[in-house]
Residue frames relative to the residue before (quaternion, step in Angstrom):
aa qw qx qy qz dx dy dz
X 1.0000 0.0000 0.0000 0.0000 0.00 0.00 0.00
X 0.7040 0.4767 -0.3608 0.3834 3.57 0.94 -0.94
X 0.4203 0.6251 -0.4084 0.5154 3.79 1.44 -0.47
X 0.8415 0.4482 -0.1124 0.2799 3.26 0.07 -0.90
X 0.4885 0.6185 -0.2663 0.5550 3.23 1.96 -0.53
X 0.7981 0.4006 -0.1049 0.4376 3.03 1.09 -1.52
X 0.5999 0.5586 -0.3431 0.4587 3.34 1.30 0.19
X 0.6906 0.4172 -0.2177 0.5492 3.36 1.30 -0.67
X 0.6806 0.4809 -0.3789 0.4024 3.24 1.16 -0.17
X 0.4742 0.6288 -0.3008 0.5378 3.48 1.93 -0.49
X 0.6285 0.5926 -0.3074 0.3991 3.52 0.82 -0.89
X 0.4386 0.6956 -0.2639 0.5042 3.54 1.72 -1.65
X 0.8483 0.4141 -0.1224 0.3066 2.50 -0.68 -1.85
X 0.7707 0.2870 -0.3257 0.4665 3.59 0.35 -0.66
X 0.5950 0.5030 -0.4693 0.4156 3.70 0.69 -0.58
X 0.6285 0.5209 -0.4057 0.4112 3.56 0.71 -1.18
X 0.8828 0.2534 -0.2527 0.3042 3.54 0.07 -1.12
X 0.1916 0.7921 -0.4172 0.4022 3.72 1.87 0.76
X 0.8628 0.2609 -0.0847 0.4245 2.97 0.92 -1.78
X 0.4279 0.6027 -0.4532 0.4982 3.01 1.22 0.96
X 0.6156 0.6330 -0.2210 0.4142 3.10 1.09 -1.10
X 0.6167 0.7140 -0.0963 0.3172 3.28 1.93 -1.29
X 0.5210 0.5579 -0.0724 0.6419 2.53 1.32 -2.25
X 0.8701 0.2844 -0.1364 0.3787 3.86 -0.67 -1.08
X 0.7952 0.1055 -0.2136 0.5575 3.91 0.84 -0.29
X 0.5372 0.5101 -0.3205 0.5903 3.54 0.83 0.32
X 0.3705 -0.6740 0.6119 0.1845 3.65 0.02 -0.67
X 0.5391 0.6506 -0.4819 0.2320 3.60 0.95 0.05
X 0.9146 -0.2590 0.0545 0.3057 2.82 -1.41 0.09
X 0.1081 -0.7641 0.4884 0.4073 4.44 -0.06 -0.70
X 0.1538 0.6243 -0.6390 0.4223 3.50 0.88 1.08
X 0.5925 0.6313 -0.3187 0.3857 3.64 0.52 -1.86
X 0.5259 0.6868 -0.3025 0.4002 3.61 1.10 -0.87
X 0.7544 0.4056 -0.1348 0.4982 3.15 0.29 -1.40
X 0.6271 0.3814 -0.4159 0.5370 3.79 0.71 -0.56
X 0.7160 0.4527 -0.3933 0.3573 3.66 0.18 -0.60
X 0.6161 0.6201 -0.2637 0.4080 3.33 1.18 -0.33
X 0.4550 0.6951 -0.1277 0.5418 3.21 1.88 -0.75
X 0.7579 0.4830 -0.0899 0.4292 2.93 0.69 -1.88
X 0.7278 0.4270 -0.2599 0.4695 3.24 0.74 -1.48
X 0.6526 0.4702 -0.4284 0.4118 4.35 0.77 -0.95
X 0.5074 0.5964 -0.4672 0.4107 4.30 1.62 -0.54
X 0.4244 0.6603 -0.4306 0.4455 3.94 1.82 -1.54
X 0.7687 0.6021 -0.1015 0.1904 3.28 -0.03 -1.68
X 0.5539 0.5599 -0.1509 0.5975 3.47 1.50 -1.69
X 0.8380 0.2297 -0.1818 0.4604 3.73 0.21 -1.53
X 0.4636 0.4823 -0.5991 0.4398 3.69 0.50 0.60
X 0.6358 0.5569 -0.3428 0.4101 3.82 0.52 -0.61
X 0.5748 0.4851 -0.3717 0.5442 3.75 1.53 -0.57
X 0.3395 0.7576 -0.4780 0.2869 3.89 0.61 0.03
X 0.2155 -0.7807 0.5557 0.1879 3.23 -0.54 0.60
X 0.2846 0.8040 -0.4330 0.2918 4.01 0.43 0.71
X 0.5745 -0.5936 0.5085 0.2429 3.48 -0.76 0.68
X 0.8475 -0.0729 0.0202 0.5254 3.53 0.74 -0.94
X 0.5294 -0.6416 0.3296 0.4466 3.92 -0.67 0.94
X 0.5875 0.5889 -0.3379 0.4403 4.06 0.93 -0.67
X 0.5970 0.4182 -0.2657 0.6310 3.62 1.30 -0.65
X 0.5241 0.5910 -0.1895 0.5832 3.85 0.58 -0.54
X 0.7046 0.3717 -0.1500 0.5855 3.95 0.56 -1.06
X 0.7909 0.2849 -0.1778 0.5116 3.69 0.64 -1.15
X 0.4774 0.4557 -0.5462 0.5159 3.43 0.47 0.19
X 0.7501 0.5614 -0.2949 0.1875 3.83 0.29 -1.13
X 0.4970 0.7103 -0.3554 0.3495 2.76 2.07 -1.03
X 0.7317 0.5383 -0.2547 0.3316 3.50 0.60 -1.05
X 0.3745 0.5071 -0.4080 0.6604 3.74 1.71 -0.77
X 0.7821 0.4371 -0.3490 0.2749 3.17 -0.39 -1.43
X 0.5941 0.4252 -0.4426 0.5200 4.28 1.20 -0.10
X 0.5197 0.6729 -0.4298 0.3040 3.65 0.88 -0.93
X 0.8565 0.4337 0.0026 0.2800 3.11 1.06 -1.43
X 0.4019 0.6322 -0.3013 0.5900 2.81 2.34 -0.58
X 0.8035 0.3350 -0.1869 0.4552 3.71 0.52 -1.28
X 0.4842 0.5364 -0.3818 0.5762 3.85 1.14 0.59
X 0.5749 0.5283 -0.3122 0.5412 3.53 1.26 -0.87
X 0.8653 0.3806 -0.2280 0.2332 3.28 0.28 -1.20
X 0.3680 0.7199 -0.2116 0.5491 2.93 2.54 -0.16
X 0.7021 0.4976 -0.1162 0.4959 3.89 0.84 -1.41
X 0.7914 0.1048 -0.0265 0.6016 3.38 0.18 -1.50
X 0.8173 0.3429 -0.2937 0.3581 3.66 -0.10 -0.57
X 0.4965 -0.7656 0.3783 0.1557 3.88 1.56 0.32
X 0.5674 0.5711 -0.3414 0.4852 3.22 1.72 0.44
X 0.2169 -0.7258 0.5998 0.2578 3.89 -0.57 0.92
X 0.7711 -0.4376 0.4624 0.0041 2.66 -1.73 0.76
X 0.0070 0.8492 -0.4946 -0.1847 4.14 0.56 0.63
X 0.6526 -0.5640 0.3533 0.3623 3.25 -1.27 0.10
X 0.5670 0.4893 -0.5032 0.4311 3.18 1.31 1.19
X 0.5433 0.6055 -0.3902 0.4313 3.10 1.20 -0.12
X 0.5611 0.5329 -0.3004 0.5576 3.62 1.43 -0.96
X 0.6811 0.4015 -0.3450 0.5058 3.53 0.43 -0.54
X 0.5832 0.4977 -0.3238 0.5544 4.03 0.63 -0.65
X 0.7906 0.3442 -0.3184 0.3939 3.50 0.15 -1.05
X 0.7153 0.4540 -0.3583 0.3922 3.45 1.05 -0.83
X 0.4058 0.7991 -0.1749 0.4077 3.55 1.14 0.18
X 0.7774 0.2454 -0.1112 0.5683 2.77 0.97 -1.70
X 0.2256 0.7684 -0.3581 0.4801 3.70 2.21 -0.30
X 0.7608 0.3698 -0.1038 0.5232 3.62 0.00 -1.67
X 0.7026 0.4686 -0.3470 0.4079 3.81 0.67 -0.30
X 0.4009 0.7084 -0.1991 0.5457 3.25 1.60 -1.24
X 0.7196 0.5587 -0.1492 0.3844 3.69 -0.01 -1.62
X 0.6845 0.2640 -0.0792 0.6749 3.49 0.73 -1.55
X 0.6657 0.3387 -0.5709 0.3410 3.74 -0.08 0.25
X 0.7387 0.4032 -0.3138 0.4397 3.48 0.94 -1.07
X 0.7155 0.5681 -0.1315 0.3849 4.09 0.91 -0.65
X 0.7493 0.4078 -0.3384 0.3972 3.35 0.62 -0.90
X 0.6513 -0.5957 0.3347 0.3300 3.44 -1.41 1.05
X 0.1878 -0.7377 0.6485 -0.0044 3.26 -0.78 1.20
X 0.2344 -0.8285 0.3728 0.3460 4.12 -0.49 0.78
């Protein structure tokens, strides 16, 4: 379940704040507004499905999903690969992520 919180909530988050990005460096449309808003209160909802002792432990674990997905985004919609620093950053922040949410705590 926590994989999943954090995948839909990565998914949120980045669409939501895209279409900001849209609206304000793009010129598109401020309709775009109203989806990112959407997008960003779904961000919001599926962090709360986290399984996590505390919401700050919950938040920092996400940060690292949250690169996985930034640099998959930018791969998908924005047609840019990923260099083998970014693989080397993301897996990193992957392994940090891991031990915040996982390691035995007594």
């Amino acid at each position: 379940m926590t994989l999943a919180a954090y995948l839909v909530a990565a998914l949120a988050e980045i669409a939501g704040c895209f279409a900001f990005w849209h609206v304000v460096r793009a010129g598109g449309s401020p309709l775009w507004l109203i989806a990112g808003m959407v997008s960003l209160a779904v961000f919001a909802a599926a962090l709360t499905q986290v399984e996590a002792s505390a919401a700050g432990r919950a938040f920092a674990a996400y940060g690292g999903i949250y690169i996985a997905a930034s640099l998959a985004w930018m791969w998908a919609v924005e047609g840019m690969r990923p260099d083998r620093f970014d693989a080397i950053g993301m897996a990193v922040c992957l392994a940090g992520a891991a031990i915040i949410l996982w390691a035995p705590r007594g």
